[in-house]
C-alpha positions as CSV (number, residue, x, y, z in Angstrom):
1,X,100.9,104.2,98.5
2,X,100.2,105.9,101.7
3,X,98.8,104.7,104.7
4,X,96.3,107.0,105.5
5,X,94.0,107.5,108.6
6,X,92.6,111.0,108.1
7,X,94.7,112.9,110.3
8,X,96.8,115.9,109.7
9,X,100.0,114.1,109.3
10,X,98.7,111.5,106.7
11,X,96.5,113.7,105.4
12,X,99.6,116.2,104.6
13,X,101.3,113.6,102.9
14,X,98.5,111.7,101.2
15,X,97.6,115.8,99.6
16,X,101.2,116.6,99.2
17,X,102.1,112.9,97.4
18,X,99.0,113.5,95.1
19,X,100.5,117.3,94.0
20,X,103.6,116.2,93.7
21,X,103.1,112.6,91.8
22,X,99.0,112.9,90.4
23,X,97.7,109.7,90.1
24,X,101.0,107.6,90.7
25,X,99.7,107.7,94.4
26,X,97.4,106.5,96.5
27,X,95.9,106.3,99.7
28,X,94.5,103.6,101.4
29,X,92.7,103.9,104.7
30,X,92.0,100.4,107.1
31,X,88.5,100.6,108.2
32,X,87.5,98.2,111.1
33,X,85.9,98.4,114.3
34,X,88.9,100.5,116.1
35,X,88.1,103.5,113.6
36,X,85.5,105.9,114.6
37,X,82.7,106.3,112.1
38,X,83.0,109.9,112.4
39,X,86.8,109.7,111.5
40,X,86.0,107.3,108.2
41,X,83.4,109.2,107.0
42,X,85.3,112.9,107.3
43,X,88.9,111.5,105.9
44,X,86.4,109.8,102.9
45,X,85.2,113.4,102.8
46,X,89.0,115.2,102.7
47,X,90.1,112.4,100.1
48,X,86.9,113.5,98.0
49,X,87.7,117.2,98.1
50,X,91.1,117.3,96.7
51,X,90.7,114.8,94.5
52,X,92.6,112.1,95.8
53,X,93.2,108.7,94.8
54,X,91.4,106.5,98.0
55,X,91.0,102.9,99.0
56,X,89.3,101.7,101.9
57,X,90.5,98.1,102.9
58,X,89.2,96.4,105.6
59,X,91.7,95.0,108.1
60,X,91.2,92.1,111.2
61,X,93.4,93.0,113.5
62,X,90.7,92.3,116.1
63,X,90.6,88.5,115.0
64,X,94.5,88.9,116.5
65,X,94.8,87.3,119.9
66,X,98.1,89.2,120.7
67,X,96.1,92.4,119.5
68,X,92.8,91.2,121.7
69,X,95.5,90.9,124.5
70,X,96.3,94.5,124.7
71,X,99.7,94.3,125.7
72,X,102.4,97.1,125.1
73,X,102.8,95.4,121.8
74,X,98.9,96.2,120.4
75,X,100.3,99.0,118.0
76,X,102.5,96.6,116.7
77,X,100.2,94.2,115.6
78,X,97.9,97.0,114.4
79,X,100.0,98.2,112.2
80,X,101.5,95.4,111.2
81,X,98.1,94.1,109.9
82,X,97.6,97.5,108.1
83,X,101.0,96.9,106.4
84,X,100.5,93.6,105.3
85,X,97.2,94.2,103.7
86,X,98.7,96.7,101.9
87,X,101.9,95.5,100.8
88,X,99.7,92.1,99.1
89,X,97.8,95.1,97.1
90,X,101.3,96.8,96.7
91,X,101.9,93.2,95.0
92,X,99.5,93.3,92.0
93,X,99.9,96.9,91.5
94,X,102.7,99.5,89.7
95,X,103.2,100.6,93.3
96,X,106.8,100.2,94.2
97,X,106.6,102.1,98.0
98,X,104.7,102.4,101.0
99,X,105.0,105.7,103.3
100,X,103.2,106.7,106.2
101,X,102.7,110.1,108.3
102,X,105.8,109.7,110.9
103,X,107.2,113.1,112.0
104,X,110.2,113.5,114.1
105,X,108.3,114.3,116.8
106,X,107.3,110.7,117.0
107,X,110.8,109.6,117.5
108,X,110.2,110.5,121.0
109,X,106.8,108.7,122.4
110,X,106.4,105.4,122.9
111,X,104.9,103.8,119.4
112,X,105.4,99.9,118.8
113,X,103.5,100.5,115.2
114,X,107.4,102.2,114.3
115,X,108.9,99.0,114.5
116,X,106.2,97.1,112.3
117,X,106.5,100.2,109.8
118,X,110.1,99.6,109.8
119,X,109.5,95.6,109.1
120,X,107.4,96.5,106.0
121,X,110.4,98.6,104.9
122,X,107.9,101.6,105.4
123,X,109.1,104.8,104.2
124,X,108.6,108.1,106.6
125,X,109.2,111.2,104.2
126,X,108.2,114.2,106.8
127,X,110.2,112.7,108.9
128,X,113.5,112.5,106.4
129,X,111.8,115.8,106.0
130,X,112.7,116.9,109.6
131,X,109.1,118.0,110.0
132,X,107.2,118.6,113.0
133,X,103.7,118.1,114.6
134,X,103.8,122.0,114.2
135,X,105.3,122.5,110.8
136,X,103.1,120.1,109.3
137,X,100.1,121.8,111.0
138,X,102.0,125.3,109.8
139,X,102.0,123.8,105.8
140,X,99.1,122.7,106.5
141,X,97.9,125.9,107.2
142,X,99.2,128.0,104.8
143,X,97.9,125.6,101.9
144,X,94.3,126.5,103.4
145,X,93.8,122.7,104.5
146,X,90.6,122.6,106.6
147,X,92.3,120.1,109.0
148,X,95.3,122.3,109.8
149,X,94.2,122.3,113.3
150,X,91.8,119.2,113.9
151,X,92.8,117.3,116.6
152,X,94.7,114.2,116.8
153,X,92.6,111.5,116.3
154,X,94.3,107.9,117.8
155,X,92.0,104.4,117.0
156,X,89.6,103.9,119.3
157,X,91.7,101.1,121.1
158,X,94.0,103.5,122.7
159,X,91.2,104.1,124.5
160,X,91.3,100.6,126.5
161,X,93.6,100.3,129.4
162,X,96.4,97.4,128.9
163,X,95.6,94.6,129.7
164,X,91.6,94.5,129.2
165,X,90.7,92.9,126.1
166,X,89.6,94.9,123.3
167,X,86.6,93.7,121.4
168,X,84.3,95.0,118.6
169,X,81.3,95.7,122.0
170,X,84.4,97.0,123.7
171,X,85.4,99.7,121.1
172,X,81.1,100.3,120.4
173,X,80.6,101.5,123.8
174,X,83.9,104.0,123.9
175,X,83.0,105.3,119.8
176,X,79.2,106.0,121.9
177,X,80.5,107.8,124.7
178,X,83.0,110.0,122.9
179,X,79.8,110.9,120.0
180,X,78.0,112.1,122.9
181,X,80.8,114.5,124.5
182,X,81.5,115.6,120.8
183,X,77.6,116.5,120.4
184,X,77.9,118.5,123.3
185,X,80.4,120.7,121.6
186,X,83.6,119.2,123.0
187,X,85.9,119.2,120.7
188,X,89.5,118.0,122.4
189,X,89.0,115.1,124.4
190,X,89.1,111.2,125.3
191,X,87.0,108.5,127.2
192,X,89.2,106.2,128.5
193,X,87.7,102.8,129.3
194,X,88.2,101.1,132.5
195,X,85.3,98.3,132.3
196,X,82.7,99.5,134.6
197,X,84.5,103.0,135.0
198,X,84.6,105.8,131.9
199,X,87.2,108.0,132.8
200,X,86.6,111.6,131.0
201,X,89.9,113.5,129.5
202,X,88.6,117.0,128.6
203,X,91.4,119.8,127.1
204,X,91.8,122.1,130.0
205,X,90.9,125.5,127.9
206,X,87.2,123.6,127.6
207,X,86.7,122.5,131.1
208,X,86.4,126.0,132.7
209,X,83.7,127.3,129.4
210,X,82.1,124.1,129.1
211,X,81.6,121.5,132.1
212,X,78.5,123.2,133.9
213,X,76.5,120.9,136.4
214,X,73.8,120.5,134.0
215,X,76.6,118.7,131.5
216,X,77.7,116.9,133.7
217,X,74.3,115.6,134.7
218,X,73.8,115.2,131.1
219,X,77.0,113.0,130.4
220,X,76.5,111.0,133.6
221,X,72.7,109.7,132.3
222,X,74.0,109.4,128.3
223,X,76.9,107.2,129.7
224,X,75.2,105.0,132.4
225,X,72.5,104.0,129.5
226,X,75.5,102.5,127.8
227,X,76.4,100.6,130.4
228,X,78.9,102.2,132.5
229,X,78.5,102.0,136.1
230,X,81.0,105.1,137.1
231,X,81.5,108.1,135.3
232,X,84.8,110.2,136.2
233,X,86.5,113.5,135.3
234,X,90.2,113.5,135.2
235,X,91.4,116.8,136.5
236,X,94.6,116.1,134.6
237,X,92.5,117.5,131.4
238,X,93.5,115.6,128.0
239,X,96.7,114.6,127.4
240,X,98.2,112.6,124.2
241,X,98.5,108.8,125.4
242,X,97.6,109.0,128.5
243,X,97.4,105.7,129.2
244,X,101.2,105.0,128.5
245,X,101.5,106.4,131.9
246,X,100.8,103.4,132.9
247,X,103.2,101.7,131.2
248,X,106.3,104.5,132.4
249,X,105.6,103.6,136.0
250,X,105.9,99.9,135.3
251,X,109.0,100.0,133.6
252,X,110.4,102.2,136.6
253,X,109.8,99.9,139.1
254,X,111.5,97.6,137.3
């Protein structure tokens, strides 16, 4: 079984696992309210076109208070509820394994989820693989996957500063705001949500082709109708987990 979320790492395995072992495999995907609409409907859609074995469970990590919380530990408890779903379907199956899309870049960023994986005696094959973020992307590539290149895609509560709660509204408003800046053509970013405050991550190789007054204009009136009050553009462009900054500085000081 392979946790999948649609993105290229567990979508490399969840192809490669269904070449390699047919229909002894399968991928299950969590839906809930921390997984874009856009993301379920185009890994359904990836599934569908090679053929491979898919099941959607739903998950409730949000009925979690140490997951609500949004603590450090959030990824933890994420994935730990994505686990234990699937290792009570693992139960009345012939599965015997569960795997998931850790490369060995991972080893280096800061991912709680690791430790739950490692509870559910999760098995990581690109990374006893020695794979990369960019050799997956390069197999990927060479086996004429459409989603060589598509760019990561983290749940919708990495969105959410720590320590503001993270609720179903919560995760509504950001999934909103980031369909808008993807209609516009965007096609690398993140809105990270500060309560009142949206604070726009763009890749820096769109800013300079794309951000025109007229956008911004545009964004400014699409985002205030759901409810923000400020609309910023961090300068910084995108950047992967971003809001673990955060977190680095704290543990500094300390």
């Amino acid at each position: 079984m392979v946790a999948y979320s649609g993105g290229i790492d567990s979508a490399y395995l969840a192809w490669v696992a269904h070449r390699v072992l047919g229909d002894r495999m399968l991928a299950v995907i969590a839906d809930s309210a921390s997984l874009a609409r856009t993301h379920l409907a185009d890994a359904i859609a990836f599934a569908e076109e090679h053929g491979i074995p898919l099941k959607v469970i739903q998950t409730a990590e949000l009925a979690n208070p140490d997951y609500q919380r949004n603590d450090s530990q959030r990824c933890f408890h994420c994935k730990d509820e994505l686990f234990t779903q699937m290792e009570r379907f693992l139960s009345t199956s012939s599965f015997k394994h569960i795997a998931y899309g850790r490369n060995l870049d991972d080893s280096g960023d800061f991912r709680p989820g690791q430790r739950a994986a490692a509870d559910h005696h999760a098995v990581a094959p690109l990374a006893d693989a020695q794979l990369t973020k960019a050799g997956i992307r390069a197999l990927a590539h060479a086996a004429d996957l459409r989603l060589w290149d598509k760019p990561a895609s983290a749940c919708l509560s990495s969105r959410v500063e720590y320590g503001r709660a993270v609720t179903a509204e919560v995760l509504a408003k950001v999934e909103a705001a980031e369909e808008h800046l993807r209609a516009l053509g965007y096609k690398q970013f993140r809105v990270r949500y500060h309560g009142e405050l949206a604070r726009i991550e763009i890749a820096r190789e769109e800013l300079a082709a794309g951000m025109t007054l007229d956008q911004m204009d545009r964004i400014t009136a699409s985002f205030r109708a759901l409810g923000f009050q400020y609309v910023t553009l961090d300068t910084s462009g995108y950047r992967s987990g971003s809001m673990n900054e955060l977190l680095t500085q704290i543990h500094t000081a300390n």
